[in-house]
FILUM-994599 format. One record per residue: residue in one letter; x, y, z of N, C-alpha, C in turn. Coordinates in steps of 0.05 Angstrom, whole numbers, plus 5000, padded with zeros to 4 digits. Example, Ala and Ser with C-alpha at 12.3 -4.5 7.8 and 13.67 -1.06 7.14 Angstrom:
<atoms>
a526448865156524649105156526449345156 s525749555142527349795143525850015157 
</atoms>
This chain:
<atoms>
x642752745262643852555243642852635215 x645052685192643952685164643052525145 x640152715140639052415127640052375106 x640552075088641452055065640152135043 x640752215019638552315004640452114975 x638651904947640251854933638451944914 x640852024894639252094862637651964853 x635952004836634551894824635851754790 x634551634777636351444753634851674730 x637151884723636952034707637851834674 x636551894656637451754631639551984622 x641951824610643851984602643952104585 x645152344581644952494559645352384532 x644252374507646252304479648052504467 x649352174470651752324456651652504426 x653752714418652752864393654452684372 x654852864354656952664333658752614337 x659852424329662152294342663752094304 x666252224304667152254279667851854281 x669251824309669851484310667651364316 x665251364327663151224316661551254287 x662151484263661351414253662751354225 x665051284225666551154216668050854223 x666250734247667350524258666850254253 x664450294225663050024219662250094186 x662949964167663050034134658850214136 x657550074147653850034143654050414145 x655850544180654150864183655051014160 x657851014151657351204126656851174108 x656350924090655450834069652750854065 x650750794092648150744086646950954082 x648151194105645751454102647951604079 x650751624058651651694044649451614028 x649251344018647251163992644251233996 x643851294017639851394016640251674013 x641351894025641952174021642052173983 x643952113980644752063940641651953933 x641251723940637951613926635851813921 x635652023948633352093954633952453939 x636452473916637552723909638152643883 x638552403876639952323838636552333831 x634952183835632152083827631652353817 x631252523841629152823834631253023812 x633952973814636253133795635353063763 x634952743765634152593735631752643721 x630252613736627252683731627053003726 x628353203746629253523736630353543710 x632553433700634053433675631853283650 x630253093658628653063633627353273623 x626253433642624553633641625753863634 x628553923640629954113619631054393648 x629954283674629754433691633854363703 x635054293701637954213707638754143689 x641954063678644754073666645453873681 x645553653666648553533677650453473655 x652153643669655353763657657753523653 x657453333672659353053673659652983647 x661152813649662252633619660352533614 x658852423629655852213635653252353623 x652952373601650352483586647852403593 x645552513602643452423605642352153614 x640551943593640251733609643051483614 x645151653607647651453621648451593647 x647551813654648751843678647151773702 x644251783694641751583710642451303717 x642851113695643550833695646150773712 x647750903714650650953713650050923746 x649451253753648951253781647751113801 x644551073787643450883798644850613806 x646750483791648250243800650350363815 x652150473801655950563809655450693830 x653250883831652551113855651851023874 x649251053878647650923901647750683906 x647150443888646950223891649950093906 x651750183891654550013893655850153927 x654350333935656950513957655050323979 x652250373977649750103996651249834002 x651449813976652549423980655649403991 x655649553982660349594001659549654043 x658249794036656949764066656049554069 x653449494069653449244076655848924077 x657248964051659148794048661248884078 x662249094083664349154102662249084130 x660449114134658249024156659248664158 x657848634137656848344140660548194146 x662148184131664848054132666348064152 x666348334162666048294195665848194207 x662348104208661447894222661047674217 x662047584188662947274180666147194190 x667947374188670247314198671147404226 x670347494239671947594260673747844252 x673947904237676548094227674248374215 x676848534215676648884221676548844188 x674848984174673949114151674849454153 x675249534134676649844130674750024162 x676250144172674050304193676850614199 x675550714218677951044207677951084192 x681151284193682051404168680551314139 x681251014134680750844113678350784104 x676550894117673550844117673051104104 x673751304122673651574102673651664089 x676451594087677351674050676151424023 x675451274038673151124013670651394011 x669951464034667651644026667751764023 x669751934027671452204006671452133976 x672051883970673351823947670451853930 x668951753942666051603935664951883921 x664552063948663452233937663852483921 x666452483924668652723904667552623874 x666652293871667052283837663952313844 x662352273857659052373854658452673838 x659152793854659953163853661353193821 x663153063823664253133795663752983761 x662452793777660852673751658452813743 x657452973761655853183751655853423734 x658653543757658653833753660353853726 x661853673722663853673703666853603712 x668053483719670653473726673253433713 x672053413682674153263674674252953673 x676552803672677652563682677452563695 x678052623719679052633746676452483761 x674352693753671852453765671552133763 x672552133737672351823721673951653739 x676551753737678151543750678151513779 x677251733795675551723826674351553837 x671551473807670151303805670851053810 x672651033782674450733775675150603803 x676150763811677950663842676250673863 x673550653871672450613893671650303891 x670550103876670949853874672349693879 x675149653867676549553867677649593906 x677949823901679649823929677049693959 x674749813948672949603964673749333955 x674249233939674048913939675848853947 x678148993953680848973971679748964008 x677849094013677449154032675448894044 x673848794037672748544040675148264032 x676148334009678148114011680747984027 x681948154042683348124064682747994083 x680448144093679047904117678747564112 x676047584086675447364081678447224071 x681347234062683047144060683846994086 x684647094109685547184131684246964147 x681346944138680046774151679246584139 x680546404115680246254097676546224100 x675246484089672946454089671446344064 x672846114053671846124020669246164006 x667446104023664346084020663446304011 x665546594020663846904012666047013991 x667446873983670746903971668747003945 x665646913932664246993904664147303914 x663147433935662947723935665247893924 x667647763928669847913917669647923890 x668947603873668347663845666947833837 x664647803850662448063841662948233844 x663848363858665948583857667448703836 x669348553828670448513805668548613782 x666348423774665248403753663748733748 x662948833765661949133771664649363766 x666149223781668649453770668849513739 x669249163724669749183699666149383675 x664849353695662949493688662149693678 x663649753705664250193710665550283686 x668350083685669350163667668350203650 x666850013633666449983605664050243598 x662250313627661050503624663450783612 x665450893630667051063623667751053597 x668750853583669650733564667150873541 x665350793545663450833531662351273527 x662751343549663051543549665451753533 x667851603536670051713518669251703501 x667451543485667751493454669451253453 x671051103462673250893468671850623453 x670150613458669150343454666250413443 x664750253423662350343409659150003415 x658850083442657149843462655249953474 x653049853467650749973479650549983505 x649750233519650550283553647150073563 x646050033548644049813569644549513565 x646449503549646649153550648749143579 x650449423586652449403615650149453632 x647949653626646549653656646349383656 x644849253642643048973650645348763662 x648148763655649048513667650448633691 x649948963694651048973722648548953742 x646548953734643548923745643848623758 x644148403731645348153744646148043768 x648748203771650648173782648448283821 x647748503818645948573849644148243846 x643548263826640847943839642347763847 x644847803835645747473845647047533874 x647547713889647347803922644947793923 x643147853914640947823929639347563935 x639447383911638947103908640546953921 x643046963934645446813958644146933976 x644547233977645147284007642047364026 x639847354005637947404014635746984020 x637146854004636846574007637846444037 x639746674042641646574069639046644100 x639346984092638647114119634847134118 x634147124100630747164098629946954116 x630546654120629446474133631146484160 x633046534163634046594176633246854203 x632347014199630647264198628447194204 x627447034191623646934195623146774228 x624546604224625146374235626246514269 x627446674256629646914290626746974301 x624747084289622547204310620247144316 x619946914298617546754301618146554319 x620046444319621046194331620245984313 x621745754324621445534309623245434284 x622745344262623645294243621645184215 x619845444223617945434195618045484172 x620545664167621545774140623645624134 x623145484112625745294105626945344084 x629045204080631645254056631745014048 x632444994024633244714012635644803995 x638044734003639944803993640844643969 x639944423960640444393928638944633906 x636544743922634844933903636045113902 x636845193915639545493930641145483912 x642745213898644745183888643945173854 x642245153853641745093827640145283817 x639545503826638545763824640545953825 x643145953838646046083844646046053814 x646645863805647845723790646245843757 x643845833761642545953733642446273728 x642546473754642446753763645546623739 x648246563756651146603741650846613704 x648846303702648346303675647646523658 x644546663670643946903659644947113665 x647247113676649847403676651647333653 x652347143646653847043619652647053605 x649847053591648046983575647647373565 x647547463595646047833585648947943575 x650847793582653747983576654447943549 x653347673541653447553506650947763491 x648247713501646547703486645448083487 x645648183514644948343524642348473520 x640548663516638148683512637248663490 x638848513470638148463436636148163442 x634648073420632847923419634147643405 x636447583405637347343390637947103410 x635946893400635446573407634046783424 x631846853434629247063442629346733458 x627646513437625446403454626846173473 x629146133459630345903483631446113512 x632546383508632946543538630146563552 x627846593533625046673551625546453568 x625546183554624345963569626445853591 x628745973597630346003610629546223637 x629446313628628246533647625546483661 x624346263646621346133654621645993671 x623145743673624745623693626345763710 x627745933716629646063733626646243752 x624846343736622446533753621446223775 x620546003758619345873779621145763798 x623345683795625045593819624845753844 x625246053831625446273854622446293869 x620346213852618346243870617446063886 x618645843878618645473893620145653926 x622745723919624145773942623045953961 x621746173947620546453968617946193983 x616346123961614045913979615545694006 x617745603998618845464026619445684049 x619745974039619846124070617246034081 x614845994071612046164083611946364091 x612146604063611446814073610046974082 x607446824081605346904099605646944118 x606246844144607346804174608447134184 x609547274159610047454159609047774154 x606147714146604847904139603748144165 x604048074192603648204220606748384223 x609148344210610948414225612948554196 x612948824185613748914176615648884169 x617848994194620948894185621648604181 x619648314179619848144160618448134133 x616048214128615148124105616348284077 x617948674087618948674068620548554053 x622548384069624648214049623748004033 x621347804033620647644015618947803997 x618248004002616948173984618648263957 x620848453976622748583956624548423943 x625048043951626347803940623347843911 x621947723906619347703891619447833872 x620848033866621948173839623548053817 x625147883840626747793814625347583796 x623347473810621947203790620147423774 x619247623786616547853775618347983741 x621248063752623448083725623347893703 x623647683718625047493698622047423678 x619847453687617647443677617047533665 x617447713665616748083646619147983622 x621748063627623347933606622947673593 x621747463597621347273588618447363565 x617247473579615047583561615147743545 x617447943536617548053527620247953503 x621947743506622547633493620647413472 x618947413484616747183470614447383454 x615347663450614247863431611547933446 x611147913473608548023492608848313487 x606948503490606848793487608448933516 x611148803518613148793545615848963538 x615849153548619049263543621049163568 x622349153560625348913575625849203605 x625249433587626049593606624549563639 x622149543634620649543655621549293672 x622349113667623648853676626348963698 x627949173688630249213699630049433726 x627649623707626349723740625049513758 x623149363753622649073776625149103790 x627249023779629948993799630749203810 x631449363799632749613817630649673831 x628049703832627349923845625649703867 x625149443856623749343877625749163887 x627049033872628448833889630849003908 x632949173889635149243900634549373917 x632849623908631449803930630749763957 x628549493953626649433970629349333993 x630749143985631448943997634649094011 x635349344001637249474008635349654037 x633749784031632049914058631949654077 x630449524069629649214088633149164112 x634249244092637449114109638849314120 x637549514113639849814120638149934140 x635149934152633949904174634649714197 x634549444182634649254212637549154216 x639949304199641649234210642649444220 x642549744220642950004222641150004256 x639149854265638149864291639649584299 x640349434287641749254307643749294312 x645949384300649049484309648749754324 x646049894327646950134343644850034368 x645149824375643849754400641449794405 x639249754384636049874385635549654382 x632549564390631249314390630149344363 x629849074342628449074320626349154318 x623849324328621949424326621349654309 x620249684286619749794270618049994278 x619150324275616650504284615050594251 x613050694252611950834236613150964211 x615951084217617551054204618350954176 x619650634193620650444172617950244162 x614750234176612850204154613050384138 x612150574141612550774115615350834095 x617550754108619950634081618450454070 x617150204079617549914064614850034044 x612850104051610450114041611450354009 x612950534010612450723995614950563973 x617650533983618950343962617750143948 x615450003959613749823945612449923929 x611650143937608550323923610650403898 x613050473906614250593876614950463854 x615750123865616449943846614249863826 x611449893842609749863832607949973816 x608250223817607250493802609050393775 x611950453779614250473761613650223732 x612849943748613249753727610049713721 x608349653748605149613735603549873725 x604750113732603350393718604150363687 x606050393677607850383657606550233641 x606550023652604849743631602449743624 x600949843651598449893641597150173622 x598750373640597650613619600150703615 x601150713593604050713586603150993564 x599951143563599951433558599951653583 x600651503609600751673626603951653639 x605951613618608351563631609651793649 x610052023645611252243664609352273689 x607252263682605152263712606351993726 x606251823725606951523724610251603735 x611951633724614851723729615451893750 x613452123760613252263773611852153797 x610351993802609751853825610251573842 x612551463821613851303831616751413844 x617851693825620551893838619751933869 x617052033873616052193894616551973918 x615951783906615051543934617951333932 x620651363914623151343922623951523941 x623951823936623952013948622852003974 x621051923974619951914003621351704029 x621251444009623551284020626051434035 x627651434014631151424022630251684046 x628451894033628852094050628052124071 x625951914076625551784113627751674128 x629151544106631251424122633651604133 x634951734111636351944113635452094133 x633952204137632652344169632652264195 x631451984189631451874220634551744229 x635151674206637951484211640651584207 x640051894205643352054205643652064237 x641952204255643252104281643951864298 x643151654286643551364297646551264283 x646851314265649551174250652251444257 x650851634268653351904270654251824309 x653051704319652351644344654351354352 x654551304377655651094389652350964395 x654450704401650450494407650150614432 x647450544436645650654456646750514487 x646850344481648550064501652050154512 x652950354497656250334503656750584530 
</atoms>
């Protein structure tokens, strides 16, 4: 009689790249597209101060830094996330295929050529990756009378008209200072981050701790929406010029403490054991740390406005874009939220950079390029952890399928 003999439970092979998994959700090409670019514009900019690179684009020097940093990296991040998240607010299909592609064709053809030189052609490349994203989130949320997220599409909007005015400004077309547009397209990221990070931070806290220790108070929610909108009208009027200085400081004095009333109802302490939570009330904590710095430096403190706007980009947007492009980049590809070594070392060095960037600066503001140079390094280090570990997870099918 033959004996039976049964295999043993071999783990299956992984799969290699796979063009329909990684075009099947807005987050895989957007995210490691937007950290790849982060972890390559930074060290290109910082090269070109120094005289070591050319950039040839229409985009001269510190406008093609500002420019990128939002239109580039920042804006292709948040369209991911946006095609992620609406998804999963509506039930409905966000661009994926073909249509997903050719956004990142589109995306990155004007990257390349806003550099190298392209002509127009880059410009208007540009122009058109916005808009047609806000087409692409707007459908759904229509579809699914989702009115509640119906403001992302504005913001949207308001960034397009942005871009433009940047281009605009580049022709010679129009004669407007390119930092009064950074600062209200800067705005425009806090006020997603101040909704949508008001939404999921306690939400988030609360998922792994259990319970319901981190709280929301949604009139504060509302009336903080509501002053972020104010001071996007206020930077688009007034923009980094100093007129009515002391009534915006004190605007901004009030708008810092609300936000810190609200981060204190998370208890973010609770959070200090578990990485992939405590970055997000961390990298939230910028924007009151901004509005501070600007408020003080409107009230004639030894404060440049600039350092205020890095707070945001580099700690809030930064911070709070890794924070979401990790733990949602392991939850849609079927990995348990557990943070390896890794993504501590994303959260820790994006912090270390925001913090070099605005408290180096301030304090020894005669050691600025040393200072500049070790906040690049530890962006750099960031995106480019991510970009490493997380090109085969987003090029991949989930682990589970």
């Amino acid at each position: 009689m033959q004996q039976s003999q049964t295999m043993p439970n071999l783990p299956k092979p992984k799969a290699g790249f796979s063009w329909e998994a990684f075009l099947s959700l807005g987050f895989r090409p957007f995210y490691i597209a937007g950290a790849a670019y982060a972890a390559i514009s930074v060290p290109l900019w910082v090269a070109s101060i120094f005289g070591l690179v050319e950039i040839n684009g229409p985009l001269e020097g510190v406008l093609w830094h500002s420019h990128e940093l939002i239109f580039g990296f920042a804006a292709v991040i948040l369209v991911g996330f946006l095609f992620t998240a609406v998804q999963n607010w509506t039930g409905r299909k966000t661009p994926n295929g073909l249509a997903l592609g050719g956004l990142l064709a589109l995306w990155l053809a004007a990257r390349v050529l806003l550099f190298v030189g392209g002509g127009p052609v880059g410009q208007v490349l540009d122009l058109l990756f916005l808009p047609l994203a806000a087409i692409g989130i707007a459908v759904p949320l229509y579809q699914a009378k989702n009115t509640r997220n119906y403001f992302t599409v504005g913001l949207l909007l308001v960034l397009t008209v942005g871009n433009g005015v940047f281009h605009a400004i580049a022709l010679d077309l129009i004669n407007v200072d390119p930092a009064d547009i950074f600062l209200w397209s800067v705005d425009v990221f806090a006020i997603f981050i101040s909704v949508i990070g008001g939404r999921i931070i306690p939400l988030f806290t609360n998922g792994a701790l259990g319970g319901k220790r981190a709280q929301r108070n949604p009139q504060l929610e509302n009336v903080i929406a509501a002053g972020m909108v104010l001071l996007l009208v206020s930077d688009i009027y007034f923009g980094m010029s100093y007129e009515v200085a002391t009534l915006r400081a004190v605007g901004m004095l009030v708008l810092a403490g609300l936000h810190i009333v609200k981060i204190g109802l998370w208890r973010p302490q609770m959070t200090w054991g578990k990485p992939i939570l405590w970055i997000l009330p961390v990298s939230y904590a910028w924007i009151p740390i901004a509005l501070l710095l600007r408020a003080a430096a409107l009230l004639d403190a030894p404060v440049d406005q600039v350092l205020a706007i890095h707070a945001i980009t580099v700690g809030s947007i930064a911070g709070m874009m890794l924070a979401m492009m990790t733990r949602s980049a392991l939850g849609h590809s079927g990995r348990p939220l557990k943070p390896t070594i890794v993504e501590v070392a994303i959260y820790y060095l994006i912090v270390l950079s925001a913090v070099v960037r605005v408290f180096g600066v301030l304090l020894y503001p005669q050691a600025y390029f040393a200072i500049l140079a070790i906040s690049a390094l530890c962006w750099v280090g960031a995106f480019g952890l991510f970009t490493g570990k997380y090109w085969n997870i987003v090029t991949r099918p989930r682990i589970d399928q």
